[in-house]
Chimera marker file (.cmm) of the C-alpha trace (Angstrom):
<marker_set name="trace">
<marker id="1" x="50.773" y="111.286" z="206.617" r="1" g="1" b="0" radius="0.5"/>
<marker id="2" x="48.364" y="108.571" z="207.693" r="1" g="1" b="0" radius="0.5"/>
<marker id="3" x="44.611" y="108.465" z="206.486" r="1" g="1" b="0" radius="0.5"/>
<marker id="4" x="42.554" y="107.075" z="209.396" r="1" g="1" b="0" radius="0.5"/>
<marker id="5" x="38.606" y="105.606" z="208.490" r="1" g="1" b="0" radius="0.5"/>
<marker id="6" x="36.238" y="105.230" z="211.152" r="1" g="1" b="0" radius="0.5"/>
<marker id="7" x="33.000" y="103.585" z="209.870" r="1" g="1" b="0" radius="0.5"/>
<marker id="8" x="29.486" y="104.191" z="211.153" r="1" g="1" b="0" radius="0.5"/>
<marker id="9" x="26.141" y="102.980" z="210.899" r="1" g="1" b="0" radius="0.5"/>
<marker id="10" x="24.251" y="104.733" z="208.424" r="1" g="1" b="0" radius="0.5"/>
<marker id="11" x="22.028" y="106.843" z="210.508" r="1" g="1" b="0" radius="0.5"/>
<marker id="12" x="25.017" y="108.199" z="212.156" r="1" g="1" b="0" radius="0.5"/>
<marker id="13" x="26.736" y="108.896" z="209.383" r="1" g="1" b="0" radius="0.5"/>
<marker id="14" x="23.979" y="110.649" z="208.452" r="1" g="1" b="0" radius="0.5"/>
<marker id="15" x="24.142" y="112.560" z="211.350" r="1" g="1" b="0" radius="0.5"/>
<marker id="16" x="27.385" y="113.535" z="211.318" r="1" g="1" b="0" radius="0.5"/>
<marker id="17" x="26.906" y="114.670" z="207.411" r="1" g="1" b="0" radius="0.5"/>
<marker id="18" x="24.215" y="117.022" z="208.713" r="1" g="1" b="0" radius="0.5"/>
<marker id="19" x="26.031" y="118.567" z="211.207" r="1" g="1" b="0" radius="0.5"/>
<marker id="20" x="29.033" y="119.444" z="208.974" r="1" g="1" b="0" radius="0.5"/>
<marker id="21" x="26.741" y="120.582" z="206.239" r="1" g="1" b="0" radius="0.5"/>
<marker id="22" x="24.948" y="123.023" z="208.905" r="1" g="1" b="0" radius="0.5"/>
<marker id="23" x="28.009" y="124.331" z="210.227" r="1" g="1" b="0" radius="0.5"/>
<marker id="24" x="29.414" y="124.524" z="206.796" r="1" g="1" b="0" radius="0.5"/>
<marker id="25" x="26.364" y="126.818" z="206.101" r="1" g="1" b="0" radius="0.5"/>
<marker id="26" x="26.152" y="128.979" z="208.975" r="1" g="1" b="0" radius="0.5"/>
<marker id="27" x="29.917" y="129.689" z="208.355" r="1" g="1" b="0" radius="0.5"/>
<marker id="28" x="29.295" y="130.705" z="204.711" r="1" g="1" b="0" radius="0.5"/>
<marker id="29" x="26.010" y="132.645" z="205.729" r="1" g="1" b="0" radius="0.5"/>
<marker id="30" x="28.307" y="134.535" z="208.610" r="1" g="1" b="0" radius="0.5"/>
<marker id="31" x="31.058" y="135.509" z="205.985" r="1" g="1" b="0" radius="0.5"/>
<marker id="32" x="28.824" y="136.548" z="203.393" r="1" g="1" b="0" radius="0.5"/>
<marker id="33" x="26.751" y="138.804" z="206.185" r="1" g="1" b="0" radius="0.5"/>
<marker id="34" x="30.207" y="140.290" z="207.100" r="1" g="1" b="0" radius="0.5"/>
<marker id="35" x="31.487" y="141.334" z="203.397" r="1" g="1" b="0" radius="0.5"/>
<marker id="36" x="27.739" y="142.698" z="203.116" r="1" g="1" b="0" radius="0.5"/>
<marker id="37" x="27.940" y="144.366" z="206.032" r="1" g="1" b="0" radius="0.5"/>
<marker id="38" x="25.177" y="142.904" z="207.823" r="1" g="1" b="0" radius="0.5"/>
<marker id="39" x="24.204" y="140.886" z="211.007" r="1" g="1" b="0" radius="0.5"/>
<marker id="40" x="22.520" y="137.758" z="210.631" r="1" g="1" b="0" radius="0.5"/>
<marker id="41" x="19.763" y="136.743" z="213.594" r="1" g="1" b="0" radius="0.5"/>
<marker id="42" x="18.303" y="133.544" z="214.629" r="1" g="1" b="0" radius="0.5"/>
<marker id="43" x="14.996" y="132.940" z="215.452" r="1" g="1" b="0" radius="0.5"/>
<marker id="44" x="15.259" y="132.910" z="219.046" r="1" g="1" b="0" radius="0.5"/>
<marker id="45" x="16.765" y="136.597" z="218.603" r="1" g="1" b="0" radius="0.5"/>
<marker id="46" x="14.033" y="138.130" z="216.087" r="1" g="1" b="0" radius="0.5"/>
<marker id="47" x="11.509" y="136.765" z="218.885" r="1" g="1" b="0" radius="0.5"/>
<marker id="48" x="12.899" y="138.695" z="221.512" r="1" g="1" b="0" radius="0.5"/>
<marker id="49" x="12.958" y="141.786" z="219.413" r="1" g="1" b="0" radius="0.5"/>
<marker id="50" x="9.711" y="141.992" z="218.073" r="1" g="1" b="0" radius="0.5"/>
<marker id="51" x="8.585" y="140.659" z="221.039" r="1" g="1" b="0" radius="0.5"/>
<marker id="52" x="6.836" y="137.958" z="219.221" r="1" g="1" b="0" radius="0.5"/>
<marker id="53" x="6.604" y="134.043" z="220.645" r="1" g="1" b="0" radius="0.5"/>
<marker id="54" x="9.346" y="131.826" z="218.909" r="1" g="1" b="0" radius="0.5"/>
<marker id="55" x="6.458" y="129.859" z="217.325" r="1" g="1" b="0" radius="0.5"/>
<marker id="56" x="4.785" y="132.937" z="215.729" r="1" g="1" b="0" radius="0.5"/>
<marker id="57" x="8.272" y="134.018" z="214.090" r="1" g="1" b="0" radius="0.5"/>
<marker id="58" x="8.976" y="130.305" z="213.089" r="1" g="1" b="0" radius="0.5"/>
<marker id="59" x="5.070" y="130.497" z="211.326" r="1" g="1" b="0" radius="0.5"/>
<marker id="60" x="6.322" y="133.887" z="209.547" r="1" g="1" b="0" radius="0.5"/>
<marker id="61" x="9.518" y="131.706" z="208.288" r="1" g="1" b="0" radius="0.5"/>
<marker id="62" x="7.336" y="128.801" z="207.277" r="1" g="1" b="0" radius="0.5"/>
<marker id="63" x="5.143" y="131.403" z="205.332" r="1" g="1" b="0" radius="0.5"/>
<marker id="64" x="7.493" y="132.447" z="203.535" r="1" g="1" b="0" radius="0.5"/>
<marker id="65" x="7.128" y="136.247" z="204.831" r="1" g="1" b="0" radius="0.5"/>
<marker id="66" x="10.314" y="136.301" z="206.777" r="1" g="1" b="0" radius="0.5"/>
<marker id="67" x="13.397" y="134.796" z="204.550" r="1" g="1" b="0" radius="0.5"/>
<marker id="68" x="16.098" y="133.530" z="205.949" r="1" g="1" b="0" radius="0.5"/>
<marker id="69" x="19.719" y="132.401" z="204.855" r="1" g="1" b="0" radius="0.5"/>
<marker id="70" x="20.413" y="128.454" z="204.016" r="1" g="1" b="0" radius="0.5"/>
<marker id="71" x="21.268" y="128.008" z="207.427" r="1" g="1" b="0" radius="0.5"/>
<marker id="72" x="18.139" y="129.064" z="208.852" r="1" g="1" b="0" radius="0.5"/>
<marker id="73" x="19.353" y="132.639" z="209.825" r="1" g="1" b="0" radius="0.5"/>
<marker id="74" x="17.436" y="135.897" z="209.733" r="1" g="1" b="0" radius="0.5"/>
<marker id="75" x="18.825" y="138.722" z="208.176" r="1" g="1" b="0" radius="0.5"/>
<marker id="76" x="18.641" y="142.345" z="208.734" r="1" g="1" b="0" radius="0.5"/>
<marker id="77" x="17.447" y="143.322" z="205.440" r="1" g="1" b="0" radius="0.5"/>
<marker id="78" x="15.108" y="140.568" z="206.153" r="1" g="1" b="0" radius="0.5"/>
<marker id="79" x="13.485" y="141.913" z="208.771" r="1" g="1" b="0" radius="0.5"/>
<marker id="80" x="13.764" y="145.329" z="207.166" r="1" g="1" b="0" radius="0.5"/>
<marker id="81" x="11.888" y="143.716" z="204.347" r="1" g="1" b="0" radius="0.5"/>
<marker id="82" x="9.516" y="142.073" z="206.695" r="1" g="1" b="0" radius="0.5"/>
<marker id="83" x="8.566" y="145.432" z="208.594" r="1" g="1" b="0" radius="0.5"/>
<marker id="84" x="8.049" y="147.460" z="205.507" r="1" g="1" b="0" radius="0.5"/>
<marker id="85" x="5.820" y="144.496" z="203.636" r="1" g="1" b="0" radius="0.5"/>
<marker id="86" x="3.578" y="144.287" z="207.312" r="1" g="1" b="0" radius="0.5"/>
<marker id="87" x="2.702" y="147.496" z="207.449" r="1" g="1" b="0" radius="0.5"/>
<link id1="1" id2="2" r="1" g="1" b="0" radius="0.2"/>
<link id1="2" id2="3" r="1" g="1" b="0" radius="0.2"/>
<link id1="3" id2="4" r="1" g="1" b="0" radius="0.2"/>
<link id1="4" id2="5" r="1" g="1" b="0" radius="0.2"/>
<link id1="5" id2="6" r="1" g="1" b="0" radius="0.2"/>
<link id1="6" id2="7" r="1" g="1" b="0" radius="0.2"/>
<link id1="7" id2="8" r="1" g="1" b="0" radius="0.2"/>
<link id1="8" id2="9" r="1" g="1" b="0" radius="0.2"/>
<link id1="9" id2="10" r="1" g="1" b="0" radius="0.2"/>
<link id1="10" id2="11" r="1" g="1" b="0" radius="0.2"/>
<link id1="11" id2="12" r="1" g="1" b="0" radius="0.2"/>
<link id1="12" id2="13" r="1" g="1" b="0" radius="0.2"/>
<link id1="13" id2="14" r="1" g="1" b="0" radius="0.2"/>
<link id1="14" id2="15" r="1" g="1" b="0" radius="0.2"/>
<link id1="15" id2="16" r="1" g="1" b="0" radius="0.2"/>
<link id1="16" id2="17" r="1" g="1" b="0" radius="0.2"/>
<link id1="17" id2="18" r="1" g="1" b="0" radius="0.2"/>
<link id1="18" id2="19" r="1" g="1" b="0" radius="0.2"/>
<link id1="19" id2="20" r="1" g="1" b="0" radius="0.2"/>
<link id1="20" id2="21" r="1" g="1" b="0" radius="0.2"/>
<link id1="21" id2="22" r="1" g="1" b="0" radius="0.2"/>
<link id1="22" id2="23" r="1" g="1" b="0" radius="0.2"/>
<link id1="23" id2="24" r="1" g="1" b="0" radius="0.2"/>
<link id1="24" id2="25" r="1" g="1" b="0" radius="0.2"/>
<link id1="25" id2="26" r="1" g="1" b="0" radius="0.2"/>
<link id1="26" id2="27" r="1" g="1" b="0" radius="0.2"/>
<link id1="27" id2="28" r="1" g="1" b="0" radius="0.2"/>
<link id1="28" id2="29" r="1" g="1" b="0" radius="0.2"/>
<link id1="29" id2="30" r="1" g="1" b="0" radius="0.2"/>
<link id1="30" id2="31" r="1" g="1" b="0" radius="0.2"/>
<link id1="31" id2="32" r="1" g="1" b="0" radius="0.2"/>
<link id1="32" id2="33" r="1" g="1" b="0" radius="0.2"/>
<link id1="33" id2="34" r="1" g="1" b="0" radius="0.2"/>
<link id1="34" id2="35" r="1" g="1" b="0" radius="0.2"/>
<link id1="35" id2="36" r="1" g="1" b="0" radius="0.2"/>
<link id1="36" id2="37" r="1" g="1" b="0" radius="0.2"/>
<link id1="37" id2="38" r="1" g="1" b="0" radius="0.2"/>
<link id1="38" id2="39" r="1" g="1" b="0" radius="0.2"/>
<link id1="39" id2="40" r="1" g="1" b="0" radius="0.2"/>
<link id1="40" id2="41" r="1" g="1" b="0" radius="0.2"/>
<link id1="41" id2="42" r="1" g="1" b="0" radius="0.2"/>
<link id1="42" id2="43" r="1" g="1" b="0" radius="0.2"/>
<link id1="43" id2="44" r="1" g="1" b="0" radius="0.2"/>
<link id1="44" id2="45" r="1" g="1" b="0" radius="0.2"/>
<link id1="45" id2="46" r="1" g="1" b="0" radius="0.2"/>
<link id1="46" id2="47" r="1" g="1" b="0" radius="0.2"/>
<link id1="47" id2="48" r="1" g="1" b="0" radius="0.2"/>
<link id1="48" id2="49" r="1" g="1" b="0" radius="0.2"/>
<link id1="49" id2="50" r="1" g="1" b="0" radius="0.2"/>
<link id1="50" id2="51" r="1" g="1" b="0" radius="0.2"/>
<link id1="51" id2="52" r="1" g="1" b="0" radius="0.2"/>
<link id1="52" id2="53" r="1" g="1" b="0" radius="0.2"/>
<link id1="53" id2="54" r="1" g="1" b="0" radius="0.2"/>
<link id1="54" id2="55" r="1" g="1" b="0" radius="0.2"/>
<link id1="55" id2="56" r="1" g="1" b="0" radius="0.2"/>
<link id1="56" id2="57" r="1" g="1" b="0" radius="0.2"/>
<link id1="57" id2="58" r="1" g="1" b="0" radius="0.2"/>
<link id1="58" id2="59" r="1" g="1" b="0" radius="0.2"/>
<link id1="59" id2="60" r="1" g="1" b="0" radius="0.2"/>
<link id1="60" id2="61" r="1" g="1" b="0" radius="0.2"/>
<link id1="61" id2="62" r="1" g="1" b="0" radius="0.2"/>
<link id1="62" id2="63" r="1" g="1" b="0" radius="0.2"/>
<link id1="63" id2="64" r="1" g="1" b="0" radius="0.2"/>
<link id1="64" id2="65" r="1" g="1" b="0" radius="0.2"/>
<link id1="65" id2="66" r="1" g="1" b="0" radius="0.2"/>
<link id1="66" id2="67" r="1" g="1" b="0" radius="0.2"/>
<link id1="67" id2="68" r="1" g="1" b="0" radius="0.2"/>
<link id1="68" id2="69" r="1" g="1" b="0" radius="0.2"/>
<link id1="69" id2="70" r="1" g="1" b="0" radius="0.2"/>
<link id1="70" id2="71" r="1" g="1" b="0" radius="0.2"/>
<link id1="71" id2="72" r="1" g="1" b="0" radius="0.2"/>
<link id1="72" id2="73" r="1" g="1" b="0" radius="0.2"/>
<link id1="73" id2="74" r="1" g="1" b="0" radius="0.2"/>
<link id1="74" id2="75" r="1" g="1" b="0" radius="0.2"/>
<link id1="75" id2="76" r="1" g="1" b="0" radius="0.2"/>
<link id1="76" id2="77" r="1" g="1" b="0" radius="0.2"/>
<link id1="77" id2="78" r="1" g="1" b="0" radius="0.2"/>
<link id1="78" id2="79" r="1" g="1" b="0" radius="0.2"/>
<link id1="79" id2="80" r="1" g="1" b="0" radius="0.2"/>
<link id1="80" id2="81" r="1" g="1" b="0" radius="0.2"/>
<link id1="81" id2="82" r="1" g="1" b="0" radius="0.2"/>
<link id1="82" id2="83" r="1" g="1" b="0" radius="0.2"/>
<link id1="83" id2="84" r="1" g="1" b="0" radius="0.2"/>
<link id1="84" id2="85" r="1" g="1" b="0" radius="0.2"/>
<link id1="85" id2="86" r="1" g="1" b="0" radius="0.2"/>
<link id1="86" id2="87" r="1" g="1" b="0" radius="0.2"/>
</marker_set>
């Protein structure tokens, strides 16, 4: 077995760490959505079917009236949540 090192500057490292540590995430949110039985959303998505500009459901997010997963991802208890609360 052979161990091979690449080394990068810092900011790319840091990068690369991020990237990992998002997909890492949006793996774990997927599984966890599948033993729950549920399908997680992304913004983009939730803005189509509400019908609602990217930006607005981003300002929900940001808000704090829309929760999403680690990853960023939009639940559908979430939005179950968020339709019941709105009204």
């Amino acid at each position: 077995m052979t161990n091979t090192f690449v080394l990068l500057e810092p900011d790319l490292l840091l990068t690369e760490i991020k990237k990992v540590v998002k997909t890492s995430l949006v793996e774990y949110d997927q599984e966890k959505a599948t033993r729950e039985n549920q399908q997680l959303f992304t913004i983009n998505q939730i803005s189509k079917k509400l019908k609602k500009s990217h930006a607005t459901v981003k300002q929900w997010v940001a808000r704090g009236l829309l929760k999403t997963t680690a990853s960023g991802l939009i639940s559908e208890q979430a939005i179950n949540d968020f339709l019941t609360n709105k009204q």
